[in-house]
C-alpha positions as a Python dict, from the first residue, in 0.01 Angstrom:
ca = {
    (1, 'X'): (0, 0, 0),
    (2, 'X'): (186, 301, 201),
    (3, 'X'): (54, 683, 213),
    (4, 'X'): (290, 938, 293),
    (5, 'X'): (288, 1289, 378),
    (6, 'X'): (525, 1572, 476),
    (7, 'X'): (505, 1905, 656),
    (8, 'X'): (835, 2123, 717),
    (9, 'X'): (840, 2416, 855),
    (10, 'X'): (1087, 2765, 898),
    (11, 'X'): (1036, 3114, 1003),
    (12, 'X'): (971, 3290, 722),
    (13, 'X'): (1017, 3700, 727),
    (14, 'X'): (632, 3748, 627),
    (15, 'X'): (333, 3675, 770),
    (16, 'X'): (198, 3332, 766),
    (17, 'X'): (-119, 3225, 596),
    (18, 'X'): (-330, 2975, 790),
    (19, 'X'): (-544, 2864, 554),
    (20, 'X'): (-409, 2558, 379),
    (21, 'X'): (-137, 2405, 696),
    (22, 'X'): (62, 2235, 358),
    (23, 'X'): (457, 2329, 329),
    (24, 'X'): (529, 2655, 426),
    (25, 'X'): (849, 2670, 164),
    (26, 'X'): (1173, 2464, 27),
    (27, 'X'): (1378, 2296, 348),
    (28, 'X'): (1666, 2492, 507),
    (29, 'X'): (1903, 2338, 708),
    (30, 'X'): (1711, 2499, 1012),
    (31, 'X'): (1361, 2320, 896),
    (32, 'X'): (1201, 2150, 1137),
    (33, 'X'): (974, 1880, 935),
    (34, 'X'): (761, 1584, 985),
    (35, 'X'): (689, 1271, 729),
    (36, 'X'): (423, 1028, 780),
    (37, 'X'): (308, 684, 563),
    (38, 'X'): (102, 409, 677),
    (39, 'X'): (89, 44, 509),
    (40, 'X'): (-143, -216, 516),
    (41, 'X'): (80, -463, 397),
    (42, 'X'): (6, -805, 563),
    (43, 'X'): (397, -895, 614),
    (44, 'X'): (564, -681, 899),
    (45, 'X'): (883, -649, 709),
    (46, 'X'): (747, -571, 405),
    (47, 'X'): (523, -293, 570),
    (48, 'X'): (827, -140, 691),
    (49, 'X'): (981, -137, 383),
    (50, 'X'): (716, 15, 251),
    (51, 'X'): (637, 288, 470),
    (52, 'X'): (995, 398, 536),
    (53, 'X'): (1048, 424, 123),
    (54, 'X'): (762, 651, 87),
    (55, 'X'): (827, 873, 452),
    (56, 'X'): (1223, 895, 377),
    (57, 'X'): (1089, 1059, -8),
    (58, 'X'): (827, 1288, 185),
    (59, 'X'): (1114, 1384, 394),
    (60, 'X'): (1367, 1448, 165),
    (61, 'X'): (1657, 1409, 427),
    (62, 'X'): (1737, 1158, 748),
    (63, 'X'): (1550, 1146, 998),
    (64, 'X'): (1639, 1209, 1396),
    (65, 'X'): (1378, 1058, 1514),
    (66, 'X'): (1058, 761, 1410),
    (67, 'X'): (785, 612, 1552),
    (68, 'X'): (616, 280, 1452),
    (69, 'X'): (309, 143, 1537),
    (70, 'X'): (251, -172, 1467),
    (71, 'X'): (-106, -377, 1484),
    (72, 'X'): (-113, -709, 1660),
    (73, 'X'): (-96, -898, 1369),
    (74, 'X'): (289, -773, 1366),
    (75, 'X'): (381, -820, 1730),
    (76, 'X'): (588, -1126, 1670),
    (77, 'X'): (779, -953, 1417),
    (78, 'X'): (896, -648, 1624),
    (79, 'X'): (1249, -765, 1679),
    (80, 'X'): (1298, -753, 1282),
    (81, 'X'): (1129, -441, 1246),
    (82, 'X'): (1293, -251, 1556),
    (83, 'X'): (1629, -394, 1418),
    (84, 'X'): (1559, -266, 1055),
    (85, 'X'): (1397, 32, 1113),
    (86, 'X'): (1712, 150, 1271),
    (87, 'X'): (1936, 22, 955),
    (88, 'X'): (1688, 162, 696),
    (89, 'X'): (1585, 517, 886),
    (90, 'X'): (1992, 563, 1015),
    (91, 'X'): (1837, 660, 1386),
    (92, 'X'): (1855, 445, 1689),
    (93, 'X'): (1615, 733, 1811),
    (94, 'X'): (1296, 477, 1770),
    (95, 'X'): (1013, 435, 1958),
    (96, 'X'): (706, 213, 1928),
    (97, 'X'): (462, -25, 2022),
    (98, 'X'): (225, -283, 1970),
    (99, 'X'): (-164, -110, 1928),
    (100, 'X'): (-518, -290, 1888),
    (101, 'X'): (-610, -13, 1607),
    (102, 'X'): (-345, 202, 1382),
    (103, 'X'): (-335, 575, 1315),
    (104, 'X'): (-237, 730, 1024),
    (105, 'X'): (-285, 1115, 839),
    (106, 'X'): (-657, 1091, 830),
    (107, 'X'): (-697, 734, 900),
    (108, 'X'): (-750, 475, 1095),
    (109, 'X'): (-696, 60, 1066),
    (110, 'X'): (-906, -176, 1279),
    (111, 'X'): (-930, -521, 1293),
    (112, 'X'): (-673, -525, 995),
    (113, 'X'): (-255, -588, 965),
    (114, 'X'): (-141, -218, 985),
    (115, 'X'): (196, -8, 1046),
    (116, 'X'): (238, 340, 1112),
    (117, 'X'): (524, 536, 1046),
    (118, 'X'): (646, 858, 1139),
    (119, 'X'): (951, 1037, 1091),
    (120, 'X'): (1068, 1402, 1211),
    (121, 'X'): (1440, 1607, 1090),
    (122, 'X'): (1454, 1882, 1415),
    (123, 'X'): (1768, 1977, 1427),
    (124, 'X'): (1925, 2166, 1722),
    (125, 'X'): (1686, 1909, 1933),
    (126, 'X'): (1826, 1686, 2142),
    (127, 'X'): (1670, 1371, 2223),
    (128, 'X'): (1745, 1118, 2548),
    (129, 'X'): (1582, 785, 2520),
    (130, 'X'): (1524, 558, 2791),
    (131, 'X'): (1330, 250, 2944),
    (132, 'X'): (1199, 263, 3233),
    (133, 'X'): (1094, -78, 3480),
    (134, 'X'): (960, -82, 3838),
    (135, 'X'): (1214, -224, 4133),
    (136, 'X'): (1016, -331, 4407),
    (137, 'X'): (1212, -177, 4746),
    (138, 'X'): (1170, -232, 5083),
    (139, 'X'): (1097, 136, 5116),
    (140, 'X'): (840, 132, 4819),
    (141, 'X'): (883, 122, 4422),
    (142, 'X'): (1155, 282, 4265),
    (143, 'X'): (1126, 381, 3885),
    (144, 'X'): (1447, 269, 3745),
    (145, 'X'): (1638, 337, 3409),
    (146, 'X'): (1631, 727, 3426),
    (147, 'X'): (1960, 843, 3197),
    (148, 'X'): (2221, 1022, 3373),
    (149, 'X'): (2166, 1303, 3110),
    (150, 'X'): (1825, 1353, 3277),
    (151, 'X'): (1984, 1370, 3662),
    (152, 'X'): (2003, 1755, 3652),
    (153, 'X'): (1708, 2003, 3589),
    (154, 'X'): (1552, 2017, 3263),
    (155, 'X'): (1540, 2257, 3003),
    (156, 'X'): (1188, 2526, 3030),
    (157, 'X'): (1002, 2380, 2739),
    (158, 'X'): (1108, 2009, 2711),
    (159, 'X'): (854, 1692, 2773),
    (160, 'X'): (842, 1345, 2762),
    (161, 'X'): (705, 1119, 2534),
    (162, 'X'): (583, 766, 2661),
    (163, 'X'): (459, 443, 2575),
    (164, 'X'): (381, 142, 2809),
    (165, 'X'): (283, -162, 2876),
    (166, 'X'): (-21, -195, 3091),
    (167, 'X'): (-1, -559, 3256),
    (168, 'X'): (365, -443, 3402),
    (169, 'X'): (397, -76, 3430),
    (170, 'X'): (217, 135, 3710),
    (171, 'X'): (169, 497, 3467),
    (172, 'X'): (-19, 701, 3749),
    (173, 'X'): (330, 611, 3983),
    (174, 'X'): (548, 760, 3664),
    (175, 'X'): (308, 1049, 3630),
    (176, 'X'): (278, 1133, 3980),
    (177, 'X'): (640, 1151, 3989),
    (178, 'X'): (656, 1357, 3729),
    (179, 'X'): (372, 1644, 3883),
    (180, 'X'): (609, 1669, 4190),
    (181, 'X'): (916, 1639, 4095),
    (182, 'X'): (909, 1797, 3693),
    (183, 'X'): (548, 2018, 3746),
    (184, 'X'): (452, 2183, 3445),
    (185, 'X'): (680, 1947, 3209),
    (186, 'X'): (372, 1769, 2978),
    (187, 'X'): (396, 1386, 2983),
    (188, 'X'): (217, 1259, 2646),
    (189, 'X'): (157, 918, 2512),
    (190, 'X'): (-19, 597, 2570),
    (191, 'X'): (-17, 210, 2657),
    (192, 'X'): (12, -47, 2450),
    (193, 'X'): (-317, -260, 2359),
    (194, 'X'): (-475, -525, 2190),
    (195, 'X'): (-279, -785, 2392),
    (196, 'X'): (-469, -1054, 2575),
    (197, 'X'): (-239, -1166, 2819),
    (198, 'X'): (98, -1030, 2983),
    (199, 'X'): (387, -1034, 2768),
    (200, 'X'): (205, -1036, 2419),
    (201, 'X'): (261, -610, 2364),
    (202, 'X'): (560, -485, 2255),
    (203, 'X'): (728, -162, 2311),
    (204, 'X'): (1008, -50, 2105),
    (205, 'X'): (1305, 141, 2147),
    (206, 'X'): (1585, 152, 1939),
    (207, 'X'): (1681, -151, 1787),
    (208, 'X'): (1561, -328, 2128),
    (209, 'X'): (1185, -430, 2208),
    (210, 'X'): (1048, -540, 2575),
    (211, 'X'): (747, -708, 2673),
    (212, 'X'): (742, -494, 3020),
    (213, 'X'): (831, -143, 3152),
    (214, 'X'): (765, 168, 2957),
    (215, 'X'): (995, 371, 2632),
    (216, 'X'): (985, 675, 2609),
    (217, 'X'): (1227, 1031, 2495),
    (218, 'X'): (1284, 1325, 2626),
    (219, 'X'): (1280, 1635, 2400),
    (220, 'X'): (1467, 1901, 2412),
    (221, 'X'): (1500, 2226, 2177),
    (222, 'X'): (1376, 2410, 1973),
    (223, 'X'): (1024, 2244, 1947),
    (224, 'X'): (718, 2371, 2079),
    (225, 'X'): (452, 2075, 2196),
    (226, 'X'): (67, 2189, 2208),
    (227, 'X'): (-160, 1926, 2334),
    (228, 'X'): (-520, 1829, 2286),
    (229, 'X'): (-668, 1626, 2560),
    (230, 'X'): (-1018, 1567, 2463),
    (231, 'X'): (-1208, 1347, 2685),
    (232, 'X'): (-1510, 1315, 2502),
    (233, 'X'): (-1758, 1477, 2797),
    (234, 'X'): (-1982, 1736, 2803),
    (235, 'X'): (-2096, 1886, 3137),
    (236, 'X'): (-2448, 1866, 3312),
    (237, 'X'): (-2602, 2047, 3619),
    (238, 'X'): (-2374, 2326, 3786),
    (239, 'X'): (-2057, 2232, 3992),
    (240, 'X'): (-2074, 2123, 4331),
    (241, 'X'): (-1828, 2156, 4619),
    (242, 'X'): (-1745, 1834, 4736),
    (243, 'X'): (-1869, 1906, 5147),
    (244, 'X'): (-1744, 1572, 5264),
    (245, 'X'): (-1600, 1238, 5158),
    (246, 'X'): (-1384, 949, 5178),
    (247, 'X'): (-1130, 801, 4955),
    (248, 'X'): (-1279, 769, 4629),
    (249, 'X'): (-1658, 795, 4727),
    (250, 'X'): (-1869, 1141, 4736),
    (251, 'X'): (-2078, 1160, 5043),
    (252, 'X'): (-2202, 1496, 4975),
    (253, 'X'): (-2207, 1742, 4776),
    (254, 'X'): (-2321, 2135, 4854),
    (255, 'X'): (-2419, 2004, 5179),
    (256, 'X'): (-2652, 1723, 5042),
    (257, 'X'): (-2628, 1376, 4986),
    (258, 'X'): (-2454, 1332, 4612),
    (259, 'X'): (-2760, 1142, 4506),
    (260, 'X'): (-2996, 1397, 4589),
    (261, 'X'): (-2752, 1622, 4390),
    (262, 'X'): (-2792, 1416, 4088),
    (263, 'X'): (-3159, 1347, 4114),
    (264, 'X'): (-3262, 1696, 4096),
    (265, 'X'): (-3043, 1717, 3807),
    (266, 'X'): (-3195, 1422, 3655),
    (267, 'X'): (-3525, 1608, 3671),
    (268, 'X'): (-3453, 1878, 3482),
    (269, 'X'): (-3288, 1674, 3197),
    (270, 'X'): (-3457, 1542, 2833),
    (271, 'X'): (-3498, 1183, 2808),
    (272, 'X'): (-3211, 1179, 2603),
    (273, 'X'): (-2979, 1307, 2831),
    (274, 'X'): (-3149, 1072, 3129),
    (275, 'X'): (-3078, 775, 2952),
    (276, 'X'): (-2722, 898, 2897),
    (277, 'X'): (-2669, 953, 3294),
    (278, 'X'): (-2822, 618, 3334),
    (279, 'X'): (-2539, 429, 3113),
    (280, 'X'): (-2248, 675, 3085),
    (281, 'X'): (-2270, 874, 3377),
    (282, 'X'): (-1895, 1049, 3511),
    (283, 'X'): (-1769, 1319, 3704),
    (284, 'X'): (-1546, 1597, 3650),
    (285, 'X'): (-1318, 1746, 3893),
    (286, 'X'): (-1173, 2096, 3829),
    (287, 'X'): (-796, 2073, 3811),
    (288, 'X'): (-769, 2443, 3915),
    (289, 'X'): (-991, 2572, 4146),
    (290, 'X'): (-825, 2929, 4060),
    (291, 'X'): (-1066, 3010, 3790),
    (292, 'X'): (-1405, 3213, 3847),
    (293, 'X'): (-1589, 2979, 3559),
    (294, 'X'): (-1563, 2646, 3517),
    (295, 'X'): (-1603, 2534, 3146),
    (296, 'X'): (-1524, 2205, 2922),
    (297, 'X'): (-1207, 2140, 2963),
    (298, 'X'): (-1128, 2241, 3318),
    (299, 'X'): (-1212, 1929, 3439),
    (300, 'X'): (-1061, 1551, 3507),
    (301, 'X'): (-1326, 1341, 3413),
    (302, 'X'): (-1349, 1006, 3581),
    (303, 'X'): (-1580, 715, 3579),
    (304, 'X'): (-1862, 688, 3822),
    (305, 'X'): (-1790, 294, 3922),
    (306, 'X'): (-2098, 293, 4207),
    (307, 'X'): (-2395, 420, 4354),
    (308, 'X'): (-2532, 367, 4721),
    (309, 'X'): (-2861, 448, 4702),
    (310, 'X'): (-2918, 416, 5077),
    (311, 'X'): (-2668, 635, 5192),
    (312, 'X'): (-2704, 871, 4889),
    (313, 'X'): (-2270, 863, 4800),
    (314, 'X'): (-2110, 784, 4492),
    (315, 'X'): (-1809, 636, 4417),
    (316, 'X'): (-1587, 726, 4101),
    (317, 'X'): (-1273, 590, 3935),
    (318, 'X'): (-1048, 852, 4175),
    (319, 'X'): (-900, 987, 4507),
    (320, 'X'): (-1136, 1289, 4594),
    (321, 'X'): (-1161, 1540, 4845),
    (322, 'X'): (-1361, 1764, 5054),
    (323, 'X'): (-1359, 2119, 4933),
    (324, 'X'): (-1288, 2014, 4567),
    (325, 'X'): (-1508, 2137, 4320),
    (326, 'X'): (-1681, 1868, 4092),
    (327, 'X'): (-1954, 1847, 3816),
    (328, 'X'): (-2147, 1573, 3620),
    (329, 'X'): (-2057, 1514, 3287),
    (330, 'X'): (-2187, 1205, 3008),
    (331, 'X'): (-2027, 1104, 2735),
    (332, 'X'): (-2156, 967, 2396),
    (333, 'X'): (-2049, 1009, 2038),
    (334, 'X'): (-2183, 1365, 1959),
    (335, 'X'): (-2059, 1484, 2322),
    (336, 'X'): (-1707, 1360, 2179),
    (337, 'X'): (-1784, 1477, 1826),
    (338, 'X'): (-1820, 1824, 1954),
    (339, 'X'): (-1570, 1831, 2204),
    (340, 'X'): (-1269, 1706, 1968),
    (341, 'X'): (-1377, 1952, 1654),
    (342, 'X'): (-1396, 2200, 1960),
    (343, 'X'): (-1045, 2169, 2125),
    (344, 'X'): (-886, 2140, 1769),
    (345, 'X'): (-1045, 2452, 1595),
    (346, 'X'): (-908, 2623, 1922),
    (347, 'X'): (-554, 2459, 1892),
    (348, 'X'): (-575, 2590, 1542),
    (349, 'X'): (-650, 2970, 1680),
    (350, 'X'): (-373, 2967, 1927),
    (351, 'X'): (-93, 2795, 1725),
    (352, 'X'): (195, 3083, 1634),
    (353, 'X'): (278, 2873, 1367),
    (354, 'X'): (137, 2563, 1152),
    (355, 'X'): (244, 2230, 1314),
    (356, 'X'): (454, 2027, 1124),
    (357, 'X'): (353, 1720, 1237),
    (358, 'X'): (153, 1493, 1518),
    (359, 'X'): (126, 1202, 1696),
    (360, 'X'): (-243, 1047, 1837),
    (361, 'X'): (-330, 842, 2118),
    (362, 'X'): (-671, 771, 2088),
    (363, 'X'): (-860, 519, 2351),
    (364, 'X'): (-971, 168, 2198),
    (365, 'X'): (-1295, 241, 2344),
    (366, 'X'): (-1316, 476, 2079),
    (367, 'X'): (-1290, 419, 1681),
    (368, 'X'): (-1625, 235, 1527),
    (369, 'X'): (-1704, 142, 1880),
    (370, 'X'): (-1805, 505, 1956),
    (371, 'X'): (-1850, 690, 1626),
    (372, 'X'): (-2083, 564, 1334),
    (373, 'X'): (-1811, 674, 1069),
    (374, 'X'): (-1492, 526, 1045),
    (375, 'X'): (-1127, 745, 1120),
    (376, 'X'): (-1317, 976, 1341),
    (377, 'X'): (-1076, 1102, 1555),
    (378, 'X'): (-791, 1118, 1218),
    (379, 'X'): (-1026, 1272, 971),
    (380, 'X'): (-1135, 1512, 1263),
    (381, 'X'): (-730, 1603, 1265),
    (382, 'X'): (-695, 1609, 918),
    (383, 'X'): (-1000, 1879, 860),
    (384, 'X'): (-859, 2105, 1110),
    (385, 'X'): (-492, 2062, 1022),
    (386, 'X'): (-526, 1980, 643),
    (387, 'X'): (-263, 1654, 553),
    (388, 'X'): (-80, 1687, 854),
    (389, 'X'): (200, 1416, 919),
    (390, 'X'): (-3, 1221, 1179),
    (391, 'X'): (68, 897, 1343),
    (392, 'X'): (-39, 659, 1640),
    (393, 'X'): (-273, 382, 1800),
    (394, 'X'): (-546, 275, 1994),
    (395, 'X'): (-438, 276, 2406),
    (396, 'X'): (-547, 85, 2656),
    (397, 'X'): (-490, 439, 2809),
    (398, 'X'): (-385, 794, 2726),
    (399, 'X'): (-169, 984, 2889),
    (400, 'X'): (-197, 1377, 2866),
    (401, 'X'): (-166, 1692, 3066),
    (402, 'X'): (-497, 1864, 3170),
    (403, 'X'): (-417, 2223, 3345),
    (404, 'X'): (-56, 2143, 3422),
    (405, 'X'): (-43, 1805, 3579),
    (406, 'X'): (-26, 1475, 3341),
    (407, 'X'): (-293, 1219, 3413),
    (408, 'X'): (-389, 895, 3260),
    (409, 'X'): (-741, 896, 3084),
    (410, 'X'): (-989, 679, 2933),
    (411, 'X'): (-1214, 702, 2615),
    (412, 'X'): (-976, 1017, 2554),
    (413, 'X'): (-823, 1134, 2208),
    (414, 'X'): (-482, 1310, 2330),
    (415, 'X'): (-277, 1444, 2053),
    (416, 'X'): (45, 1566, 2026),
    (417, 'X'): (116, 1872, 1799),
    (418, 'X'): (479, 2005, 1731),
    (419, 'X'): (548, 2319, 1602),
    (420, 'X'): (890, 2552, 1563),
    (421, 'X'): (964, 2803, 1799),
    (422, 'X'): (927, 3143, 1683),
}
């Protein structure tokens, strides 16, 4: 059975009225607009079918662009569905991939055949799709399949959507391309999951799909993209300055030994919160140090993957450096609770103008295997949005911009919300 739902959305001469995020009037031919249905249908084909019939009504006109996400339980079937999607929709402007769990407007499928469809009409934006697969060079890698279109500089205001496979495609090499050669253009997406073995995802482009490499677009136009990267932390303690380390491992931290550090934190902690830093213990580095207060959401958060308790250092899932500025942070479901309904209601405040639709990438780790109640992270959307056209899956890793450089994350909800220019 499919569920669809529609959002368009044009600059009206009035003042706009936040309080229901539902159509904002009849479709002009400068409307940008989403549509969104999901289907649990057990047949791939059939799924499509019925999810395009019931987005293409929502829409009420073609589409210029889709996504589908499809559960493993469809991967074999991607070739029919890239290949018919394009017939059916009447865009080769497709992307997808294969996901462990499936997103749709306020829900989400796990452990169950699922496709997710999403459709948006912006016209005036142009779109450049590509696929992108690491050469191996004497001199290094080389990221190869950029479009020609994409040689020159890029518009202020355009970014990237991506989607890749894990077991082939090296995302922190694309995204630290991207910081120093496009800073401040947002990269947004995630990689496929629920494979077991290399070659079992599928990414979709077009009427194409590939086992390796990464799809994504570029957008261009008259769109506005507002992320949400909600890692799912809360902060404990007081930052540190990082006063010496190596690599990936904190020696000290304010002088002392990061242990030390931590155990006087520890101290002053409710049992609660100690068992917490004894299971899900990570640390936050400040993206910009320019700031005078560091608060949630100023900071990377990264796993702690090791403690020396001789020589008092700790080692976390990233580079770090002396000088940086760092804090403690632990994660559970009411730290991520609180965080997402945060970073949305705020999203909500700052946005000009409704969004007309969205597209999640939420971390496996996440779903029932963090929250007691099913479609957390959806529902969570769809309270702060109302029925917003939402789409998207499960990664095995989310990309997103924190500050203004993109980084890959983990446990992480990042959401992509469009909205017209004003």
């Amino acid at each position: 059975m499919a569920f669809a739902i529609a959002a368009d959305y044009h600059t009206p001469s009035l003042s706009l009225d936040f309080s229901g995020y539902s159509s904002m009037g009849s479709v002009t031919s400068t409307a940008l607009a989403c549509a969104a249905a999901l289907s649990t249908h057990p047949q791939a084909v059939d799924a499509l079918r019925e999810a395009a019939a019931a987005a293409l009504a929502s829409l009420e006109g073609p589409p210029d662009l889709a996504f589908i996400f499809l559960s493993p339980q469809h991967a074999q079937d991607a070739d029919r569905v890239a290949s018919e999607g394009c017939q059916s929709l009447g865009t080769q402007n497709i992307l997808g991939c294969t996901g462990e769990a499936i997103v749709g407007t306020g829900r989400e499928v796990e452990e169950e055949p699922a496709l997710s469809l999403w459709l948006a009409r912006w016209p005036g934006v142009r779109l450049t799709p590509l696929h992108l697969e690491l050469e191996r060079t004497p001199e290094g890698g080389v990221l190869e399949g950029w479009p020609d279109e994409l040689a020159g500089d890029w518009p202020a205001g355009s970014f990237l959507l991506a989607l890749g496979e894990p077991f082939s495609f090296p995302v922190d090499f694309l995204l630290e391309r991207m910081n120093e050669d496009r800073p401040g253009v947002p990269v947004v997406g995630g990689m496929a999951s629920g494979a077991a073995q290399p070659g079992d995802s599928r990414l979709i482009l077009g009427p194409h799909t590939y086992a390796e490499g990464a799809v994504g677009l570029h957008v261009a136009g008259p769109v506005r993209l507002r992320t949400v990267v909600s890692q799912g932390c809360r902060p404990i303690g007081r930052p540190f300055i990082v006063t010496k380390a190596e690599r990936n491992v904190i020696l000290e931290l304010g002088g002392k030994p990061a242990l030390v550090q931590l155990r006087e934190i520890f101290d002053t902690l409710p049992t609660s919160e100690q068992r917490l830093v004894q299971r899900a213990l990570h640390v936050g580095r400040v993206v910009s140090e320019y700031q005078e207060r560091f608060e949630q959401g100023d900071f990377l958060v990264r796993n702690v993957v090791g403690i020396d308790a001789g020589s008092g250092a700790i080692a976390i899932g990233d580079y770090i450096r002396t000088g940086q500025t760092v804090q403690f942070h632990i994660r559970d479901h009411e730290a991520a609770d609180a965080e997402l309904k945060q970073m949305l209601a705020a999203a909500r405040q700052e946005s000009v103008a409704p969004p007309v639709g969205g597209l999640l990438f939420t971390c496996n780790g996440r779903g029932r295997r963090m929250f007691r109640e099913p479609d957390h992270d959806a529902a969570a959307i769809a309270r702060a949005f109302g029925p917003l056209p939402l789409a998207g899956f499960f990664a095995q890793g989310e990309l997103g911009p924190v500050g203004r450089h993109n980084f890959i994350h983990g446990f992480t909800a990042s959401l992509a919300l469009f909205e017209s220019e004003a």
